[in-house]
Backbone as CSV, one residue per row, in Angstrom:
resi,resn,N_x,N_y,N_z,CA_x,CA_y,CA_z,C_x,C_y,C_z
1,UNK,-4.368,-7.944,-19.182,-3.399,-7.661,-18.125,-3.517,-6.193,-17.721
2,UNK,-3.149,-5.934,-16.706,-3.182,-4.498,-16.150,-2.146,-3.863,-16.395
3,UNK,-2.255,-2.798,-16.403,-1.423,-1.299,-16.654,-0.330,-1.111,-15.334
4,UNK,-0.542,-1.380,-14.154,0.268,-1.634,-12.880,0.378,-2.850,-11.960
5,UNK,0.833,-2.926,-11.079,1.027,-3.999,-10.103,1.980,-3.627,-9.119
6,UNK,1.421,-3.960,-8.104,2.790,-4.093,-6.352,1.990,-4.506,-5.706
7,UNK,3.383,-5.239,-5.164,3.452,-6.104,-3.863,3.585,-5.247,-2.561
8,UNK,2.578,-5.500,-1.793,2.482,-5.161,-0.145,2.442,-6.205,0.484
9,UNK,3.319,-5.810,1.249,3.368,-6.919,2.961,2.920,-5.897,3.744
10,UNK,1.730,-6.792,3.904,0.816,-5.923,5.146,0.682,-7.158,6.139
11,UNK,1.818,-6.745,7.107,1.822,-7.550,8.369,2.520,-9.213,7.934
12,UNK,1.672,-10.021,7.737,2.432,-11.361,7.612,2.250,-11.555,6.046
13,UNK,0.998,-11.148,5.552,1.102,-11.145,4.038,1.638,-10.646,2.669
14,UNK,2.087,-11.280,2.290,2.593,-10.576,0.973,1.821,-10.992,-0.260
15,UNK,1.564,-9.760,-0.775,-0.049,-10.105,-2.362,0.609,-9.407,-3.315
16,UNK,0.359,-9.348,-4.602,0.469,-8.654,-5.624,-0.707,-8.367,-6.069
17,UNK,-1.200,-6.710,-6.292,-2.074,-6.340,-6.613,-1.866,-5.186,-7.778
18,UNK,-3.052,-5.664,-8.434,-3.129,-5.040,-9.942,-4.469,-4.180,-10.077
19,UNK,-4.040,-3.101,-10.999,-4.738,-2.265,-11.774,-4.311,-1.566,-12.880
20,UNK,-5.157,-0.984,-13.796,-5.329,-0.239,-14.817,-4.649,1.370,-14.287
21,UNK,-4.670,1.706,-13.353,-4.354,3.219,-12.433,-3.630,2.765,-10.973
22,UNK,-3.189,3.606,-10.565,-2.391,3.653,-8.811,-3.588,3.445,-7.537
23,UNK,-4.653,4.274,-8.284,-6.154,4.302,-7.276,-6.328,2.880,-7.448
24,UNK,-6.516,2.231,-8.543,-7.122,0.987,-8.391,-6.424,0.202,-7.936
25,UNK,-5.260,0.226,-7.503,-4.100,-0.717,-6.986,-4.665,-0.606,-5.585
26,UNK,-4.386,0.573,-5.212,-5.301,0.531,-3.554,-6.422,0.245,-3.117
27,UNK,-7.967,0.373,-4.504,-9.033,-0.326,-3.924,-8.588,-1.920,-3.981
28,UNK,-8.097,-2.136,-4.541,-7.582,-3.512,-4.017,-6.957,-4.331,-2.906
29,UNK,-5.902,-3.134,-2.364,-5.449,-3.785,-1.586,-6.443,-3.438,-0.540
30,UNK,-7.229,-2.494,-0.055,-8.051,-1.897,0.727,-9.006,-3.134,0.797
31,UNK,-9.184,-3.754,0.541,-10.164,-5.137,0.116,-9.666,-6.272,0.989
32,UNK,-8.220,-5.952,1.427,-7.485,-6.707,2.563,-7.163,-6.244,3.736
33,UNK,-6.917,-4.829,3.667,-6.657,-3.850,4.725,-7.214,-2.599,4.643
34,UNK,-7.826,-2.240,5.504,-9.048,-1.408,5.100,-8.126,0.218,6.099
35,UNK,-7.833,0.599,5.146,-6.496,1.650,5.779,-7.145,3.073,6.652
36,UNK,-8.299,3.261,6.073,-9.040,4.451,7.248,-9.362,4.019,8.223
37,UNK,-10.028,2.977,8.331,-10.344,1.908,10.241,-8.918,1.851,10.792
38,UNK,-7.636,1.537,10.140,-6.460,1.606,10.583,-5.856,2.858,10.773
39,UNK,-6.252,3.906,10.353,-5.718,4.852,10.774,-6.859,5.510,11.615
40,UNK,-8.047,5.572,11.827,-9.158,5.619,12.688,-8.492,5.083,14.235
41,UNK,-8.499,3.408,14.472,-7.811,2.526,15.627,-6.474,3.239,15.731
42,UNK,-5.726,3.322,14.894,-4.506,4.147,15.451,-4.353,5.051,16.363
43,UNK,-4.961,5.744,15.806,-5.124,7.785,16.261,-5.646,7.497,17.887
44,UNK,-6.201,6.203,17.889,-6.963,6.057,19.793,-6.014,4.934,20.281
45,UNK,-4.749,4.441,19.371,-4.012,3.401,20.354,-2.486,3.830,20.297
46,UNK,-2.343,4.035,19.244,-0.626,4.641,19.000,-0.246,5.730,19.506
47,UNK,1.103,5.466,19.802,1.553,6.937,21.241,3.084,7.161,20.091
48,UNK,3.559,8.410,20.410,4.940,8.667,20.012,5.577,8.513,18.270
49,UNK,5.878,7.873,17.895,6.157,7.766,16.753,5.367,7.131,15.997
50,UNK,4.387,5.987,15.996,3.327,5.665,15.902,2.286,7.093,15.122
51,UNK,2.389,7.485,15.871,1.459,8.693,15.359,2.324,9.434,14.093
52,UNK,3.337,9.433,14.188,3.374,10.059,13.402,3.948,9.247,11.563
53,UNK,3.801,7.662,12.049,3.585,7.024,11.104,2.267,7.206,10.834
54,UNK,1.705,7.518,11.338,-0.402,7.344,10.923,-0.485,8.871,10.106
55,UNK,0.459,9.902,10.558,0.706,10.852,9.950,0.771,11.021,8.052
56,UNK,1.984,10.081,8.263,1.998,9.252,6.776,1.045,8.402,6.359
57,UNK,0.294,7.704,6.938,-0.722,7.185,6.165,-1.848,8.114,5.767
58,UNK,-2.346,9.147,6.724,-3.050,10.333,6.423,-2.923,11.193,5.206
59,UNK,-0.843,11.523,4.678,-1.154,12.213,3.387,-1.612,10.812,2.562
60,UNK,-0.952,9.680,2.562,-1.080,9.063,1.665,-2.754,8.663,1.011
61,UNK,-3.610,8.385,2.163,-4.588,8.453,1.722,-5.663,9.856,1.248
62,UNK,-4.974,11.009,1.698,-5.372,11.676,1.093,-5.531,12.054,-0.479
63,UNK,-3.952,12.139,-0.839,-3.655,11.671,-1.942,-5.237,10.044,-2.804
64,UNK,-4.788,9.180,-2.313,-5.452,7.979,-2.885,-7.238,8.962,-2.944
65,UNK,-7.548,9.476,-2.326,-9.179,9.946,-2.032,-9.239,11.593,-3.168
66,UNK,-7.919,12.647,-3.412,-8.296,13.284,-4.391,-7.742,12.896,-5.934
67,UNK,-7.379,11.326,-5.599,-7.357,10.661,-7.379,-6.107,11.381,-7.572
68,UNK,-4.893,11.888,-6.787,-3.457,12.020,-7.133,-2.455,11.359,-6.673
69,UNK,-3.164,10.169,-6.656,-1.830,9.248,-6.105,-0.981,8.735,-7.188
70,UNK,0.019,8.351,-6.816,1.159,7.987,-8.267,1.622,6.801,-7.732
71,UNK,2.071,6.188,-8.804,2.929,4.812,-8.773,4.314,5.350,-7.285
72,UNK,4.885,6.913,-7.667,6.032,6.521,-7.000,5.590,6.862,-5.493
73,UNK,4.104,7.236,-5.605,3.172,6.979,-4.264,3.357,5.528,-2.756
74,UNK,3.186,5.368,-4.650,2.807,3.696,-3.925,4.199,2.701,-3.783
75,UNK,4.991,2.793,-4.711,6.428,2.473,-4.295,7.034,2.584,-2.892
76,UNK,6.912,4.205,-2.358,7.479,4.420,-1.156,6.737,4.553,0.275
77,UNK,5.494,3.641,0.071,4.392,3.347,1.223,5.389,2.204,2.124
78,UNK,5.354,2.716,3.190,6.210,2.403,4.170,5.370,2.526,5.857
79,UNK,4.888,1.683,6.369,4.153,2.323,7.664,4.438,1.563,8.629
80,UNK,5.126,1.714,9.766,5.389,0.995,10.908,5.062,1.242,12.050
81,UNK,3.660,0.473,12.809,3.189,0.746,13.840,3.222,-0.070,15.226
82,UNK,2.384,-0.115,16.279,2.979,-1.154,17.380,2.705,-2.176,16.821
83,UNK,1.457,-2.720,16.070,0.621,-3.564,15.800,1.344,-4.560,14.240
84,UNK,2.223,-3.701,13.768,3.305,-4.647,12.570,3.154,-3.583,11.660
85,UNK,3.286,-3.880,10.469,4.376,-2.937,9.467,3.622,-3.299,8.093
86,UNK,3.481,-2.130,7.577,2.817,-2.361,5.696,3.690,-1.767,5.239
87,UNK,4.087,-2.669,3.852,4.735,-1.677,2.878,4.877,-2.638,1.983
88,UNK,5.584,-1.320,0.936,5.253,-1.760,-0.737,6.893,-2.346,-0.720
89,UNK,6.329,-3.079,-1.084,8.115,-4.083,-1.649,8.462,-3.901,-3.239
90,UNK,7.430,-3.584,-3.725,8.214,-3.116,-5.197,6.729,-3.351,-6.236
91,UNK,6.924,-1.982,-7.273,5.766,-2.068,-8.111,6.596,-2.155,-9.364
92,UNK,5.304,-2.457,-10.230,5.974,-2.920,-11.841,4.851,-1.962,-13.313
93,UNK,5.292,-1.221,-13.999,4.721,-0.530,-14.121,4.327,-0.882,-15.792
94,UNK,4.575,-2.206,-16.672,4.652,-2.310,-18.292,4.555,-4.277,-17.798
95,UNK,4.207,-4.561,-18.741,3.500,-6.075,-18.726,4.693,-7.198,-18.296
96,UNK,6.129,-7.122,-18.858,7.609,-7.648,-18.777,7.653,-7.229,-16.823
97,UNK,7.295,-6.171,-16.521,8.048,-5.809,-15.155,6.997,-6.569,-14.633
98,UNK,5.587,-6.456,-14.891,4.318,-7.022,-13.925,4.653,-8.824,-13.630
99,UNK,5.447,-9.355,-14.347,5.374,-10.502,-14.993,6.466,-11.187,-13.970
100,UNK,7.794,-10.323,-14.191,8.417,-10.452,-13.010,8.470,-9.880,-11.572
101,UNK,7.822,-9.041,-11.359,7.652,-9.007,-9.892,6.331,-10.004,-9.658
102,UNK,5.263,-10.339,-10.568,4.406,-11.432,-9.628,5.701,-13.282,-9.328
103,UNK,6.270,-13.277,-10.380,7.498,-14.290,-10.605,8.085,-14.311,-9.180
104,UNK,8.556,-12.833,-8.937,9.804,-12.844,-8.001,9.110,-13.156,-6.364
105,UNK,7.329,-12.817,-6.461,6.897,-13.018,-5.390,6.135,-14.391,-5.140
106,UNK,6.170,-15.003,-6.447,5.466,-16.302,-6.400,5.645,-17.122,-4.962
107,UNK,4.388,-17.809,-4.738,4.490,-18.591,-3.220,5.146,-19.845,-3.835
């Protein structure tokens, strides 16, 4: 079993994704949503506040790219653009919490 886990709803989906570290939680989810092409397409379609949600995805992946991202990183990933909305609905950080948040998100 892994060391972490959270759930993202990115757009219509909701997944639970696991790793050993916070980085590996995101090459994972990145495997579904590939967040630099999204913030790449952004920066040439989003006007006004938009941008400055892409703003936030910018530290965040910065963070994820110099290996200092943290769980409470990834907890408060929140991004709302014209195109729909990602965010973390809740991470679990010890094998009992992983167990029930995949539970609480079961299809």
């Amino acid at each position: 079993m892994s060391e972490y886990a959270a759930v993202f709803k990115l757009g219509w989906l909701v997944q639970c994704f696991e790793g050993d570290e916070p980085r590996e939680i995101i090459e994972e989810v990145e495997k579904v949503q590939d967040f630099e092409c999204l913030l790449e397409m952004g920066r040439m379609n989003e006007r006004g506040i938009g941008q400055i949600e892409l703003d936030k995805l910018a530290v965040f992946l910065e963070k994820y790219h110099d290996d200092t991202l943290t769980m409470e990183d990834i907890k408060n990933f929140d991004i709302t653009l014209s195109v729909g909305s990602l965010s973390c609905l809740g991470v679990a950080e010890t094998e009992s919490e992983i167990k029930a948040l995949k539970a609480q998100y079961a299809k």
